[in-house]
C-alpha positions as CSV (number, residue, x, y, z in Angstrom):
1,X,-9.6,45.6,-54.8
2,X,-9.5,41.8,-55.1
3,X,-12.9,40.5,-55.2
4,X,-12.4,36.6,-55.6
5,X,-12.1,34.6,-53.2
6,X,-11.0,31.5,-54.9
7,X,-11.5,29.0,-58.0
8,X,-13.6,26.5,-59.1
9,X,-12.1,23.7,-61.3
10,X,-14.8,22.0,-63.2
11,X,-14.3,18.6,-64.9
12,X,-16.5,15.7,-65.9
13,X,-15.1,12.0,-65.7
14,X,-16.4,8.3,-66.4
15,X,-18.0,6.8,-63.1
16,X,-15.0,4.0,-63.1
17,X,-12.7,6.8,-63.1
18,X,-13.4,8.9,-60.7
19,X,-11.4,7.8,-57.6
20,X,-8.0,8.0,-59.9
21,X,-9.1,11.2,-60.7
22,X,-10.3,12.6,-57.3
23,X,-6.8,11.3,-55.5
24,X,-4.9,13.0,-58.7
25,X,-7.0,16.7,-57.8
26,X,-5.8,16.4,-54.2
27,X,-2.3,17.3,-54.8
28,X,-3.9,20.7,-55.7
29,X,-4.5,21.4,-52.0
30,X,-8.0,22.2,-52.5
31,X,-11.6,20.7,-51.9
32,X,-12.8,18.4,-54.0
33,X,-16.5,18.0,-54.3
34,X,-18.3,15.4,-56.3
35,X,-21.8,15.7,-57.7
36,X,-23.9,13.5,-55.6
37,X,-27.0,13.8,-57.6
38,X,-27.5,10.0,-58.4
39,X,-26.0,7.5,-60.3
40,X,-24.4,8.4,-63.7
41,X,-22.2,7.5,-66.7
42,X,-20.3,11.1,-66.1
43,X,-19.5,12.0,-62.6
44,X,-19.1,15.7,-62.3
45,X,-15.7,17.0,-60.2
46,X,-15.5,20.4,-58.8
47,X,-12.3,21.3,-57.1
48,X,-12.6,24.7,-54.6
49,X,-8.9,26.4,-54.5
50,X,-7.9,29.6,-53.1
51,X,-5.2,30.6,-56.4
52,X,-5.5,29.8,-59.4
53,X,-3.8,26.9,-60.6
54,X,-1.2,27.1,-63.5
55,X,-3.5,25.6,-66.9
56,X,0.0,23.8,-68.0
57,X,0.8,21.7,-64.9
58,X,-3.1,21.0,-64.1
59,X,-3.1,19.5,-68.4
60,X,-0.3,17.3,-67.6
61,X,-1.4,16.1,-63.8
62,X,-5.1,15.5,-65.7
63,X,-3.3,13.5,-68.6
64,X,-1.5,11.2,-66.2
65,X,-4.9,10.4,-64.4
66,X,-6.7,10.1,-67.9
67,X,-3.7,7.4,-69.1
68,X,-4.0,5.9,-65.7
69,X,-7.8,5.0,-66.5
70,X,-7.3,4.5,-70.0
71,X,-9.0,7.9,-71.3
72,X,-8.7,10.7,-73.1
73,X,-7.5,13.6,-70.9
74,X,-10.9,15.6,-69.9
75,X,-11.8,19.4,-71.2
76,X,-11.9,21.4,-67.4
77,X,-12.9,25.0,-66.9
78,X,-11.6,27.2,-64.4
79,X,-14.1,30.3,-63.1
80,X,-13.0,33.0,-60.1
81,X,-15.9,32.6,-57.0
82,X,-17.3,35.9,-55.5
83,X,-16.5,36.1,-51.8
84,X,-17.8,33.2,-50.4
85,X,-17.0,30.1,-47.9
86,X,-15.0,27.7,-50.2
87,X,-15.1,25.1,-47.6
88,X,-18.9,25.4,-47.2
89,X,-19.2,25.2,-50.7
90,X,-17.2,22.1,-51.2
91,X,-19.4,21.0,-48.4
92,X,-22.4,20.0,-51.1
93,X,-20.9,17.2,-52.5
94,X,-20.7,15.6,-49.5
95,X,-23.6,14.9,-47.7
96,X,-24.1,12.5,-44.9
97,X,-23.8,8.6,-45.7
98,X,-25.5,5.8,-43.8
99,X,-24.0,2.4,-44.5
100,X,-25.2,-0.2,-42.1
101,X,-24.7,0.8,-38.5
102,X,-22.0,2.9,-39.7
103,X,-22.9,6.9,-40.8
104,X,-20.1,8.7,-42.0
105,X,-20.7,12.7,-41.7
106,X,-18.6,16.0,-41.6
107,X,-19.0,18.7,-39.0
108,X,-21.7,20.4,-41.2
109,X,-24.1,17.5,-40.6
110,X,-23.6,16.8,-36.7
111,X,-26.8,17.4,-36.2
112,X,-28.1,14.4,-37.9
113,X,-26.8,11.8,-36.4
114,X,-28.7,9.0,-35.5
115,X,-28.3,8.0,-31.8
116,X,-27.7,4.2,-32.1
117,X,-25.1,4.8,-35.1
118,X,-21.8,3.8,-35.1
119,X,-20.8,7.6,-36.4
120,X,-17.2,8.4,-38.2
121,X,-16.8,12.2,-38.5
122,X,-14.8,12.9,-41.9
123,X,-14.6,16.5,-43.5
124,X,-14.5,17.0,-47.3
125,X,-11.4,17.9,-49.1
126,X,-9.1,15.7,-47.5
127,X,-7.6,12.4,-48.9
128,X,-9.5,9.9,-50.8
129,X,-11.7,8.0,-48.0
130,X,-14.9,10.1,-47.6
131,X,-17.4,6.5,-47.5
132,X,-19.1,8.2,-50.8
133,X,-17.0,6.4,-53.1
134,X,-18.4,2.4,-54.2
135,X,-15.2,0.8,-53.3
136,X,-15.4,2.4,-50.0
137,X,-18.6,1.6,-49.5
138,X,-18.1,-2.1,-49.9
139,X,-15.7,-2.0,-47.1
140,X,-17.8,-1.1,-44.5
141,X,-20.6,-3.2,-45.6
142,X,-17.6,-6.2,-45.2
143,X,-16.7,-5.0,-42.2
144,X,-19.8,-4.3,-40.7
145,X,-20.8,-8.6,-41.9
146,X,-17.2,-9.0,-39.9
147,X,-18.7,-7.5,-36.6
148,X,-21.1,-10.3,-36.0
149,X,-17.8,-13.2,-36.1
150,X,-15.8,-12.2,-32.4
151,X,-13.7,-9.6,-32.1
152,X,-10.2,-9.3,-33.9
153,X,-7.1,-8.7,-31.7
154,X,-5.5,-6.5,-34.6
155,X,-6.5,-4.4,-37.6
156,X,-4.7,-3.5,-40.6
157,X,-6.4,-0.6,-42.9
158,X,-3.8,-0.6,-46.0
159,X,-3.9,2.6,-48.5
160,X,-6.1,3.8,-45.3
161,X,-6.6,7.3,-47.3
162,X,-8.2,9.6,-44.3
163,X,-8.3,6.8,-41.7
164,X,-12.2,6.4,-42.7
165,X,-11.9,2.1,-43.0
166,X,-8.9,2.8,-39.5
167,X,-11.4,4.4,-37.6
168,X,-14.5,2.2,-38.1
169,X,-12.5,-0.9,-37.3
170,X,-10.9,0.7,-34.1
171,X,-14.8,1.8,-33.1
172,X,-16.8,-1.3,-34.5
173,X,-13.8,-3.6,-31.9
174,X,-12.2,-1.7,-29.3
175,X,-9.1,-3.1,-31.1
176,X,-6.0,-1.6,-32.4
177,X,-5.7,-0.7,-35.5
178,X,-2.4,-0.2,-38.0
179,X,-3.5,2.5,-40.3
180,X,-0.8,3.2,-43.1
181,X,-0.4,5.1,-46.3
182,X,2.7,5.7,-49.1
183,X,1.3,9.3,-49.0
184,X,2.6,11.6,-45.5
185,X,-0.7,14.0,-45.8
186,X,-3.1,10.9,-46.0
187,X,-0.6,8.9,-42.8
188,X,-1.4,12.9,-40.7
189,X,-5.3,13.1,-41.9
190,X,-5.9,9.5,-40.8
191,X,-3.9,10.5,-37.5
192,X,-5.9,13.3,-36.9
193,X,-9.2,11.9,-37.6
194,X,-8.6,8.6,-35.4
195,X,-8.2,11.7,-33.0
196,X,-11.3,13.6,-33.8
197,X,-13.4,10.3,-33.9
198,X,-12.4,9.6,-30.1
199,X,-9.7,6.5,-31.2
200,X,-6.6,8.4,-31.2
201,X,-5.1,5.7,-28.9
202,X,-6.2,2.6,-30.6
203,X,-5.1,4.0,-34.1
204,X,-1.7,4.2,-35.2
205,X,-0.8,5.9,-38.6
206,X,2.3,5.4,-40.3
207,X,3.9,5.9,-43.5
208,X,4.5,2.6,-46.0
209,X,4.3,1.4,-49.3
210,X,3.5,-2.0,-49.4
211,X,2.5,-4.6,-46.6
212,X,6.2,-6.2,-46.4
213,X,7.8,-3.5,-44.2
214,X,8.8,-4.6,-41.3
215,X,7.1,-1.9,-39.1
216,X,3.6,-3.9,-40.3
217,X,4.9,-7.1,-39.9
218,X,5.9,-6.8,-35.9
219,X,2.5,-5.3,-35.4
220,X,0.9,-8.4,-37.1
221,X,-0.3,-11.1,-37.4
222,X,-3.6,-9.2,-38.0
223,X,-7.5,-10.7,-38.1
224,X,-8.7,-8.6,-40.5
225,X,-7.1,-6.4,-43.2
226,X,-9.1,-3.8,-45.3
227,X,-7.0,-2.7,-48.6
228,X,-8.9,-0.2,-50.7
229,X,-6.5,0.6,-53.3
230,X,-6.6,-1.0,-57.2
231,X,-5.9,-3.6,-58.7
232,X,-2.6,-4.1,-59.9
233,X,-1.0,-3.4,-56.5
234,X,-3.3,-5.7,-55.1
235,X,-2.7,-8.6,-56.9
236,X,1.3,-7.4,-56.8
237,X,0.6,-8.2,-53.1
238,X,-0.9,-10.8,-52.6
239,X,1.6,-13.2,-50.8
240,X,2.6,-10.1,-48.5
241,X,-1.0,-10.1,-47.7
242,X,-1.8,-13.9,-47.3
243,X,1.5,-13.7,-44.9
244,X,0.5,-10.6,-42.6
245,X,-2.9,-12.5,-41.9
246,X,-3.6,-14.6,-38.7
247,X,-4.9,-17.9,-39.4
248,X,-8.5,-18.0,-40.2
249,X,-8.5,-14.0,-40.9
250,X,-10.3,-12.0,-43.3
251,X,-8.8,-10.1,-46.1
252,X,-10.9,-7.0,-47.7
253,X,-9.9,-6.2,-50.9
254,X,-11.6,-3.6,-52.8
255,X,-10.9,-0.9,-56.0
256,X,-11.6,-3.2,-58.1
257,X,-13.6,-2.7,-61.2
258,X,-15.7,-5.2,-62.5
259,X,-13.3,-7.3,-64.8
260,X,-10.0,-6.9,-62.4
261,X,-11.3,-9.2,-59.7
262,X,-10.8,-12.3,-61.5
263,X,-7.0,-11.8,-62.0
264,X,-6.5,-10.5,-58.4
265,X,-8.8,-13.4,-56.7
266,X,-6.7,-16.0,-58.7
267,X,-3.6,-14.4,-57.3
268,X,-5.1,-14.3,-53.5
269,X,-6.0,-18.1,-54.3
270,X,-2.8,-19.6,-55.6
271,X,-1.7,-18.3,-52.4
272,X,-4.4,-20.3,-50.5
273,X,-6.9,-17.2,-49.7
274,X,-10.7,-18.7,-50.2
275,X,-13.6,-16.5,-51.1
276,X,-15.9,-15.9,-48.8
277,X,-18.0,-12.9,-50.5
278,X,-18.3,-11.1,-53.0
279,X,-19.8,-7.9,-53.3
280,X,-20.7,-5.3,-56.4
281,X,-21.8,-1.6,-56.0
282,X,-22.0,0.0,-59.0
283,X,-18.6,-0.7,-61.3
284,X,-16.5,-1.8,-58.5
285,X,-16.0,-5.3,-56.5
286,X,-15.4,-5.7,-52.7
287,X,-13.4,-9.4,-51.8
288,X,-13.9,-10.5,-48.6
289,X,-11.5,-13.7,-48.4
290,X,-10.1,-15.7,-45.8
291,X,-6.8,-17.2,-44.4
């Protein structure tokens, strides 16, 4: 008789590393968990899968993160789980998250929402977006400063992940909101969470790589765009971005580490963006600039 009723993958990355890492781990198909105990220079990464995954692909998916962030690829150890609820288990790592008038929760946590919060359900173990992450954090915190400036007629979340920046736009403004994604899992988890949050019809998730495709631009020209992605694309972007924003809107960049926002900001300004804000959590750098 089979007693396991999964596998825990166990790694250890550099704080600045770990949102390459945890998007990396989600091709695995499992939940990932991340320990929240506090702020530290190694993050600890548990990933909850129901097989075992082959030691030889997982080296080589962990060395493309590691050269990615500039690291050595990271020792990992996989151990078989007694019967027990994976998804529960994975469940730890994310606890509720209050940002502002925004608290981000999964199911497990119902319970403790506060009545006059602006509250986005999001479940752990889909893609990268969970509000836990710095650069994700920043974002709300932007948009949340946004709120109090009228409300946009159109949103853009760009690299929109689960949906999580989609869905607090589309509830924070009543407006619509162009969620999209180069991955087709994060384009059907951010559909199916602007669903579960109640803004099914003001969402719409679709699949691109870039903000030149013409399925963005005939939605546009948008008041505010939120990109959460890194760097390098970012600053690749920048004229796309400066030409899918309205006159006088606001552009969100975050993913930046400490360091990178100087080359991307020069970009965004040769292209006649101006800072309005910036904002640091941790390693990472939230723009807010505008048109």
């Amino acid at each position: 008789m089979n007693n396991t009723a999964g596998f825990k993958l166990r790694l250890s990355v550099p704080a600045a590393a770990v949102e390459i890492f945890e998007a990396a781990l989600q091709a695995l198909g499992g939940a990932v968990a991340r320990d929240a105990g506090g702020r530290r220079a190694e993050v600890p990464l548990d990933v909850y899968l129901k097989e075992e995954p082959a030691r030889a692909e997982l080296s080589d998916m962990l060395s493309a993160a590691a050269a990615a962030a500039g690291l050595a690829p990271p020792p990992f150890t996989i151990e078989a789980l007694p019967a027990l609820d994976w998804v529960a288990e994975s469940r730890k790592g994310l606890p509720p998250l209050r940002v502002g008038r925004f608290f981000v929760y999964a199911s497990h946590a119902a319970a403790e929402r506060p009545a006059s919060a602006i509250a986005i359900r999001i479940e752990a173990g889909q893609a990268f977006g969970t509000g836990h992450h710095e650069s994700t954090r920043g974002c709300l915190v932007a948009l949340e400063a946004l709120s109090r400036r009228g409300r946009p007629r159109a949103c853009l979340d760009l690299g929109c992940g689960t949906g999580l920046l989609a869905v607090a736009m589309a509830k924070l403004w009543r407006a619509p909101v162009l969620a999209c994604d180069i991955d087709p899992l994060a384009v059907a988890v951010a559909r199916e969470n602007a669903r579960l949050n109640g803004v099914g019809p003001a969402v719409r998730a679709v699949r691109s790589d870039g903000a030149a495709r013409r399925s963005l631009a005939s939605r546009g020209p948008y008041d505010v765009i939120a990109a959460n992605i890194l760097a390098p694309p970012l600053a690749a972007m920048a004229g796309d971005l400066r030409r899918a924003l309205a006159p006088g809107g606001r552009l969100i960049l975050s993913g930046l580490l400490r360091g990178q926002d100087g080359a991307v900001l020069a970009r965004c300004r040769a292209r006649h963006l101006r800072l309005e804000s910036r904002l640091v959590l941790g390693d990472w750098v939230t723009l807010v600039l505008r048109g």
